[in-house]
C-alpha positions in Angstrom: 45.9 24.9 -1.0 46.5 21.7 0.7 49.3 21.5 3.5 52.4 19.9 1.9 55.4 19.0 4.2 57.7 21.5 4.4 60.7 19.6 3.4 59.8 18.6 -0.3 63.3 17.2 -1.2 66.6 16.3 -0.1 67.9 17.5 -3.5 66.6 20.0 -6.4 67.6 19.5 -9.5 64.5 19.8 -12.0 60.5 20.8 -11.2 59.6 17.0 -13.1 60.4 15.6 -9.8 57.7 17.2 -7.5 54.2 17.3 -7.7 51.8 19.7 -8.8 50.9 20.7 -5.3 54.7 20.7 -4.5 55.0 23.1 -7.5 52.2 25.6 -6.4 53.4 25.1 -2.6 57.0 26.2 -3.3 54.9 29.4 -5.5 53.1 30.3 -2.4 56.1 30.1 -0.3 58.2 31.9 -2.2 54.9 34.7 -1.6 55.1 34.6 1.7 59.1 35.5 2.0 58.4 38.1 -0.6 55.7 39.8 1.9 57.6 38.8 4.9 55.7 36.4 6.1 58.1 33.9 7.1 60.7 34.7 9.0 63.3 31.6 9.1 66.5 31.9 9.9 69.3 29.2 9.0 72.5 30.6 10.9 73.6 27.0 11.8 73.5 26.3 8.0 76.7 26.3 5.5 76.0 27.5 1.9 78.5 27.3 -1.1 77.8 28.6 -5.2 80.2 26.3 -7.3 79.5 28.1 -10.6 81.6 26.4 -13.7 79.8 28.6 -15.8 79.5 32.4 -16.5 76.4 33.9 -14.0 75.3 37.4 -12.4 71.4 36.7 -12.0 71.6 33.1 -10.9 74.6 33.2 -8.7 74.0 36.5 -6.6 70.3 35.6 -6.6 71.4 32.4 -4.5 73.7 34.0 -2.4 71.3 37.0 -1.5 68.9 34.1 -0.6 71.0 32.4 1.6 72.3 35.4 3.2 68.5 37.1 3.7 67.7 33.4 5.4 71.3 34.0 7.8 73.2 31.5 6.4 76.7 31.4 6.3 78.4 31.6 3.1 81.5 30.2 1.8 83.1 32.0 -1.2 84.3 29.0 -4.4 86.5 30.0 -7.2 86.8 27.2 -10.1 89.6 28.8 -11.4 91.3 28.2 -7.8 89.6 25.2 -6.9 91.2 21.5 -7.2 89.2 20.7 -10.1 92.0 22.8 -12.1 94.5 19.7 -10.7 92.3 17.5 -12.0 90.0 16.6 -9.3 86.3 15.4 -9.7 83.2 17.2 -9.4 82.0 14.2 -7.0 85.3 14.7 -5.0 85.1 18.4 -4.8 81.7 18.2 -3.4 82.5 15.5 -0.9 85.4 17.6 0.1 82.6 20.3 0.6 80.4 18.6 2.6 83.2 16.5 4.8 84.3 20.4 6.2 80.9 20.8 7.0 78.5 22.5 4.0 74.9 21.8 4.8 74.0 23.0 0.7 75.8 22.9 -2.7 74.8 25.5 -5.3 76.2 23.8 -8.7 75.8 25.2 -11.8 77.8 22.9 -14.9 78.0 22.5 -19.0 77.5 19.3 -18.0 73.8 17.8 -18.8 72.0 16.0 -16.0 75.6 16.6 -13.9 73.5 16.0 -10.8 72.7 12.2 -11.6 75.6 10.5 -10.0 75.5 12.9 -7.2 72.1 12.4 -5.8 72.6 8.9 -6.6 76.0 8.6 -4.2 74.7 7.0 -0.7 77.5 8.9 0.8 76.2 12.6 -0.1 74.1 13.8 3.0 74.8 17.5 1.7 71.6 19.2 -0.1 72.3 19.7 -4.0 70.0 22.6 -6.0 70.8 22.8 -9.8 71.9 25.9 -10.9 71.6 25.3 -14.3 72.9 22.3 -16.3 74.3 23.1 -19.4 71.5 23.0 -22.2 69.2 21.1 -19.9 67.1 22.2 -16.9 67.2 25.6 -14.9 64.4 24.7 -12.6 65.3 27.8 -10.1 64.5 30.0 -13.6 61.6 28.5 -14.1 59.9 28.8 -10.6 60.7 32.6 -10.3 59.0 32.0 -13.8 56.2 30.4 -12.5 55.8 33.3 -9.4 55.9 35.8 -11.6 53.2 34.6 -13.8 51.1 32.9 -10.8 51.6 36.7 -8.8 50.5 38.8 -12.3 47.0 36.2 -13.3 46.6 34.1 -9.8 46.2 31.3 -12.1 47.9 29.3 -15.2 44.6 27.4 -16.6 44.0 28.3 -19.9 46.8 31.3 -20.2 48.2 31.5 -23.6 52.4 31.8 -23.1 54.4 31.9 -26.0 58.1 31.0 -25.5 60.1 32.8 -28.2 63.9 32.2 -29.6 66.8 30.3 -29.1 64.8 27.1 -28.0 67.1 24.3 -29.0 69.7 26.2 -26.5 67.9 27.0 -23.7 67.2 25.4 -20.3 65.1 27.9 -19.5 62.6 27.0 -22.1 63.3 23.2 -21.3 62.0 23.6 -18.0 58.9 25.9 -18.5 57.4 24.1 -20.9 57.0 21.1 -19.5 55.7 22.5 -16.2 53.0 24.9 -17.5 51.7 23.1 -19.7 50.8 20.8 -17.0 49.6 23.2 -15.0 47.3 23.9 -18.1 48.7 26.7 -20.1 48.4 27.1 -23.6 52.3 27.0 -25.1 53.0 28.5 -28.7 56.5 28.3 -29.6 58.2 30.8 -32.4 61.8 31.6 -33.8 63.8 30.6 -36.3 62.5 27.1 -36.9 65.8 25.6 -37.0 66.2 26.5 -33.2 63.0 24.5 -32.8 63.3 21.7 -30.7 61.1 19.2 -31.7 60.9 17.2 -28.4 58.9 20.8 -27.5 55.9 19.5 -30.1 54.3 17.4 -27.5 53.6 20.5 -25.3 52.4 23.2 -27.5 52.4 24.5 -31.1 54.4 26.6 -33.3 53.1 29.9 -34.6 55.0 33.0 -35.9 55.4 35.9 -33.6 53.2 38.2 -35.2 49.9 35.9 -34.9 51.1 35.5 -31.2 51.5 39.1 -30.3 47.7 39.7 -30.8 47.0 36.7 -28.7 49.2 35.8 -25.8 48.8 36.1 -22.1 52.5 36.5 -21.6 55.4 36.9 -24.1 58.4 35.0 -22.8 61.7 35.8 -24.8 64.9 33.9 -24.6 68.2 35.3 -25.3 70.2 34.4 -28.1 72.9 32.0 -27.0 75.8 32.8 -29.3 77.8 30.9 -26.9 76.5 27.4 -27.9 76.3 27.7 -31.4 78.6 26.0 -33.7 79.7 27.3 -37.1 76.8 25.1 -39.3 74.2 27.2 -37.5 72.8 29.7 -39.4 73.9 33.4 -37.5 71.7 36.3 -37.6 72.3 40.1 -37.6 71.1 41.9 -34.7 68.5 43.6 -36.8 67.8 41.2 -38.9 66.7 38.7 -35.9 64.6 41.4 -34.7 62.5 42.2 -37.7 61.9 38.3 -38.0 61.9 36.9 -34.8 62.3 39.5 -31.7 59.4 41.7 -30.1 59.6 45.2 -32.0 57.6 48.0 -30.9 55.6 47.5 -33.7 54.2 43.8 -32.6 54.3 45.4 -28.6 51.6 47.9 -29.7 49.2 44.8 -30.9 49.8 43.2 -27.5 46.6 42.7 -25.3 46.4 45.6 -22.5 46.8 42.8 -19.9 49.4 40.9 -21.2 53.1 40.8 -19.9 56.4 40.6 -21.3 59.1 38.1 -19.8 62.9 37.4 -20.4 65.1 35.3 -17.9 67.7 37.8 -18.7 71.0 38.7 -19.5 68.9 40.8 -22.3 70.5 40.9 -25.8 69.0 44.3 -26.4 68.1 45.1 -30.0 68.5 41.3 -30.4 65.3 39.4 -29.0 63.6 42.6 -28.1 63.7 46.4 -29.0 65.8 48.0 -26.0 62.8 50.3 -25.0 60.7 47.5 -24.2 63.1 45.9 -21.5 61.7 48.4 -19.1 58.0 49.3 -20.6 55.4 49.2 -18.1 54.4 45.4 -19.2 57.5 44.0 -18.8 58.3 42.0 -15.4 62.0 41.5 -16.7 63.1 43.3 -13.4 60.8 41.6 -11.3 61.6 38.0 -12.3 65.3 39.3 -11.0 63.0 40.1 -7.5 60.8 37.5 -7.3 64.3 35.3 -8.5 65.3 35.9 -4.9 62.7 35.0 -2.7 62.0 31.9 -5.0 65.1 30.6 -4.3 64.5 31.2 -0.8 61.4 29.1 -0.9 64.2 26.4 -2.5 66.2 26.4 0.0 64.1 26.3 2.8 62.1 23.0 0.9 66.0 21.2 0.9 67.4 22.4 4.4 64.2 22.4 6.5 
């Protein structure tokens, strides 16, 4: 591994911005916290999580980053924050950083939300995308990466199939771009009218049976209820399963070596059989580990 400079970017927003050797960099950093290797400590350093947008995993993961690197963190409500009188997201967060925050933690419905922030020539505060409404959740996808990178020590030639809501999710947005340049082989499967087809140029679609037998790593997305509109076809909970979720059934044809993924919150029963969540090939729980010592790696690439 070449030496990169430790400060990557001002700003993090999505992984199509950095480099291949940024990418695997931030990986083996991210390592190194989780073996306690590094030892930084940003106590001078003023965090804040503006979440617009429902999160457990994403937000607490943040905050337990930024408190494990000593930071001090300053609590934000949306539903007590000016934005309720009307205010700006670009005023909020130069309210934010004129008191003095060094980082801003946004997540938003809003697509590409970050644009005309990281494009102010006023904003000297770091911004790390917490998720943009259907678009990018690069954070997701490098705990993603270090979880696949930490199980194979490699992503050449891995088959990963990405499996479900795919027109709805960020996380699959972000994933599939990046390992596929890394050189995995990506298979897509679900209902094929949650198929994105902007995904074609990256891999191919294949049902979920076929890719049982053949995959590396079986990476499921929840179901986003949330986003759907009333054209969309809905499933039942079992019915989605037998068609398009990992049963027990297509687990037992799995590879010995191969892994199961999910970015979580888990629709069990939905996506995948409820006993699987915590089989012995399923990393579920340690992407929610590895979640928080990626981030660290993020945040000591923006603040350093």
């Amino acid at each position: 591994m070449k030496n990169v400079a430790q400060n990557l970017v001002k700003h993090f927003t999505t992984l199509n911005d950095l480099s291949n050797e940024e990418i695997y960099h931030l990986i083996e950093k991210a390592l190194q916290y989780k073996h306690g290797e590094i030892n930084n400590n940003f106590h001078e350093h003023y965090a804040i999580n503006c979440f617009f947008e429902d999160s457990t995993r994403t937000h607490k993961s943040f905050e337990m980053a930024e408190r494990k690197l000593g930071m001090q963190v300053m609590d934000f409500q949306p539903s007590t924050s000016s934005i309720r009188k009307g205010e700006s997201l670009y005023d909020t967060i130069m309210t934010l950083q004129s008191i003095g925050v060094d980082l801003i933690v946004i997540r938003h419905s809003q697509e590409d939300f970050y644009k005309k922030l990281i494009s102010s020539p006023n904003l000297t505060s770091s911004i790390i995308n917490g998720g943009d409404g259907a678009g990018q959740h690069p954070s997701q996808s490098l705990l993603d990466l270090m979880t696949i990178y930490e199980e194979f020590g490699t992503f050449k030639d891995l088959k990963i199939a990405v499996a479900g809501d795919l027109s709805h999710s960020r996380v699959a947005k972000s994933n599939v771009q990046i390992l596929n340049r890394l050189g995995a082989e990506v298979f897509y499967t679900g209902p094929k009218e949650w198929l994105d087809p902007s995904f074609g140029i990256y891999g191919e679609y294949a049902k979920i049976d076929e890719l049982a037998r053949k995959v590396d790593v079986m990476m499921l997305l929840r179901v986003q209820h949330e986003r759907h509109i009333e054209k969309d076809k809905i499933f039942s909970k079992e019915e989605y399963l037998e068609k398009y979720g990992l049963t027990i059934e297509r687990e037992n044809t799995m590879k010995k070596s191969a892994i199961i993924m999910h970015p979580a919150p888990v629709n069990r029963g939905v996506e995948i059989a409820s006993q699987l969540v915590e089989s012995k090939r399923s990393r579920i729980f340690t992407q929610m580990k590895n979640g928080v010592y990626a981030r660290m790696a993020i945040i000591d690439s923006v603040i350093n």
